[in-house]
Every structure is written in C-alpha cells, then in structure tokens.
N, C-alpha and C positions, 0 to 999 in steps of 0.2 A: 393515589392511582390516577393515573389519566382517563381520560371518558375514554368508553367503548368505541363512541360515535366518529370519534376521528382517528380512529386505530388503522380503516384500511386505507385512506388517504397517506397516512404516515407509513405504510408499508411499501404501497404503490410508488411513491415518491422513494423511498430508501429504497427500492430494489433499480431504480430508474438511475437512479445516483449510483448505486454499487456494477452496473456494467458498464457505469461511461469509464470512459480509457485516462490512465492515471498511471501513477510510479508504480502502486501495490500491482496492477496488472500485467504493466510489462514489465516486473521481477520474477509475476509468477510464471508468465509465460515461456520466460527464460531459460528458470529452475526447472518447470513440468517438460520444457520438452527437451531439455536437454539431458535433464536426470532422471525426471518419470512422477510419475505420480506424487506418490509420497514424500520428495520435496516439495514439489507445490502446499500437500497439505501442511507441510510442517512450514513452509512460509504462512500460511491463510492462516496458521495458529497464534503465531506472530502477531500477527495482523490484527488478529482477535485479540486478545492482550492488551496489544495499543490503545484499541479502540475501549477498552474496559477503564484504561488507565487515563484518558481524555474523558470520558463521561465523569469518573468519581475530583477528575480537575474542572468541570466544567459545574458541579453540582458546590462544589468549594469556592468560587468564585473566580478561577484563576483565569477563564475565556476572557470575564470581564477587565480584569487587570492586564491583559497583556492591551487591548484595547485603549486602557487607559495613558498606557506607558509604553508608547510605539520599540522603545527602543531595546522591549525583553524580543518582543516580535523580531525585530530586525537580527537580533543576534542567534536566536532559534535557525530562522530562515538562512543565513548565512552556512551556518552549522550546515540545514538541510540541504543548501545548494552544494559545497564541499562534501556531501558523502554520496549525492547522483551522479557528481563528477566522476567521484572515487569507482561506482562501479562503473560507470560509460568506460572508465577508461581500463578498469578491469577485464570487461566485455573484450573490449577492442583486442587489448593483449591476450585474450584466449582466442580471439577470430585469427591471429596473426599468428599464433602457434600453430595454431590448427594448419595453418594453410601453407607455411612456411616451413618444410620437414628438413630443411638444412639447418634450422637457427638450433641454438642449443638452449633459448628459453624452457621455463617449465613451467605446466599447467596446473595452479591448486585447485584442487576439488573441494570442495567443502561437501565431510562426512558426515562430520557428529551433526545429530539431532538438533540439540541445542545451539548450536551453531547455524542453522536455519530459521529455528524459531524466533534468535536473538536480530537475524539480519533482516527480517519481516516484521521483529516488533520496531527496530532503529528506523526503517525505512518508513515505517505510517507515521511513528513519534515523530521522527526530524521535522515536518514540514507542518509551519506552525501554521500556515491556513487551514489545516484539519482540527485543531483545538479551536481553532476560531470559528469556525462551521459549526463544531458541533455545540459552542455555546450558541450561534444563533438561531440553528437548524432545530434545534431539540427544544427549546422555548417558544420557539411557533406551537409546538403542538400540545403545549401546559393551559393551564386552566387556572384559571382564580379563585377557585371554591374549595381547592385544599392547598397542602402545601407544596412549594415547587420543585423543592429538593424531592423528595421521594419519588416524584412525576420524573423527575429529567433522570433519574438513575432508572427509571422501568423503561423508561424509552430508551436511553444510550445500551443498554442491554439487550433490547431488542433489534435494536438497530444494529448493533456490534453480532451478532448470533445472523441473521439474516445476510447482510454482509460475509459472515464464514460461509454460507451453506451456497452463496455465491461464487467466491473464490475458490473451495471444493470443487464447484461444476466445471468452472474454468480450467482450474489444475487437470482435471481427467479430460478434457478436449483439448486443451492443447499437447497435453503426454501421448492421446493417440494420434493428435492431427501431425506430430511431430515425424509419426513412424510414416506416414503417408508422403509428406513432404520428403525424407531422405529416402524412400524406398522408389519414388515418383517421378521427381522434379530434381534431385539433388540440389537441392536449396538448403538443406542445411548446414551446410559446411560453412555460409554467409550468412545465418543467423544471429548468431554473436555476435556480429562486426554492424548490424544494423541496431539491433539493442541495444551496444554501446555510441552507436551515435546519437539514436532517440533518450536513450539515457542523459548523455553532456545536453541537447540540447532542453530536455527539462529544466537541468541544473542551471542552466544562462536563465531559459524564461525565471525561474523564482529569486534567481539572485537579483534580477532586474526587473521584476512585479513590485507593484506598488504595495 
C-alpha cells in the first residue's frame, strides 16, 4: 500500500491532470451534448476501463518496455493518430449533414451501449503517451518500504475512479450547457464541425510529437 502521507498530493495533482483538455474530453463533450447525458457516462466508463487496463500494463512492466523499444511506441501512436483522424472527420461529416438538408448523406448514430463504452475505452488506449504517463506518473508516488506492484495498482485504481467521477461531472455540464447553447446562441448546429477540426488537429499534433 502506499503511504497515507502523499495520498492528497496524488489526488490534487490527478484531479488537476483529469480537467486539463484532452481527446477523452472533447469526445465527451461531443457525445453529452449532442446525445445527453448518458452517453457521456458510458464514454467516461470506457475511459475508466482503459485506464484500469494501463495501470495492471504499467504494474507488468509494459510502460517500461515500450520506453525501451521506441518503435512498439511509434506504432501504438500511429494507430492513435489514425482513429482522431477517423472521428475529426466523422465529426465533420455529421456537421456537413446536418447543415447541408439537400445532400442525401446519412447520419449514424451510435446506440448501443457498448458501442460507446468500446469507443471511450479505444480512444484513452490508442494513445500511447497515456501508458507512458501512467508508468511514470504512478511511480512517483511509490515508496521503497514495500512492494511496488501492489502500490502502482492502488494508485492506477484510484486514479482511474477519480478520473470517472471527473468525466461524470463533465458529461452532465456539458449535456445541460448544450440545451443552453441551441436554445440561446444557435451555436450548435457548428459544434460538430468544430470538434471535428480540434479532433484532426490532435491527430497531426501526435502523429508528429516526438
């Protein structure tokens, strides 16, 4: 178990970390305002997942090996830049439908559940600077006096759970700020088409980060 003593520093900083602006955010923000709520949550579950499934990789050694062997990194990252792309330009083509009522495009929705959960858990996984993060984000706050495995799986747990209760809050302000904005401002009919642009351009920054 980790020390008690540096429990609230490791929260403070994980919570400071979990509202800066990122893919997981402007997916959820997407999802809650343009579907509602309970997408967002069932992205944030997703999310959660991922982030379940990077701590029991980071407590295995695998942060370390990709570290090791730039070139598992590079082909993760790749992956990750090709599926931001994939929704920027998803995005885009429902901003374009939406706005264009002559074209005879058509809009998918995505229903199912699980189909939300899987495109929130793909969207955290792809991007292999968060497996890297959390191998060296989570060994900061381990200790020498017991073992490190059990430490980095109570932290990557905590940390992945505080994170959810994050993206929650998120999901239900952006699903009401949503109604406010189209009932308002008429701004949301241009939502999508701006989320598919900050979408691509994520996808360029990581395919072209070092």
């Amino acid at each position: 178990m980790p020390e008690l003593t540096i429990l609230p520093l490791f929260i403070v900083t994980t919570v400071l970390l979990a509202i800066s602006p990122g893919p997981d955010l402007l997916l959820i923000s997407a999802y809650s305002s343009g579907q509602g709520f309970i997408s967002g949550a069932r992205l944030a579950l997703g999310i959660f997942i991922a982030g379940l499934v990077q701590t029991i990789a980071v407590a295995l050694g695998l942060g370390q090996l990709m570290q090791q062997f730039p070139p598992i990194a590079m082909g993760i990252k790749l992956l990750g830049a090709l599926y931001l792309a994939w929704l920027g330009a998803t995005m885009l083509k429902k901003w374009w439908c939406k706005n264009e009522v002559s074209t005879d495009c058509t809009i998918s929705q995505v229903k199912n559940s699980k189909e939300l959960v899987l495109k929130g858990f793909l969207n955290n996984l792809m991007n292999p600077k968060a497996l890297l993060f959390f191998s060296v984000f989570l060994t900061q706050f381990t200790t020498s006096h017991s073992p490190i495995t059990p430490q980095i799986l109570v932290l990557g747990v905590l940390l992945s759970t505080i994170v959810l209760l994050i993206n929650l809050i998120f999901a239900f302000s952006f699903s009401q700020l949503s109604k406010v904005i189209a009932g308002k401002f008429q701004l949301g009919r241009h939502f999508d088409g701006l989320l598919g642009v900050l979408f691509l351009a994520l996808s360029a920054r990581l395919a072209t980060s070092k």
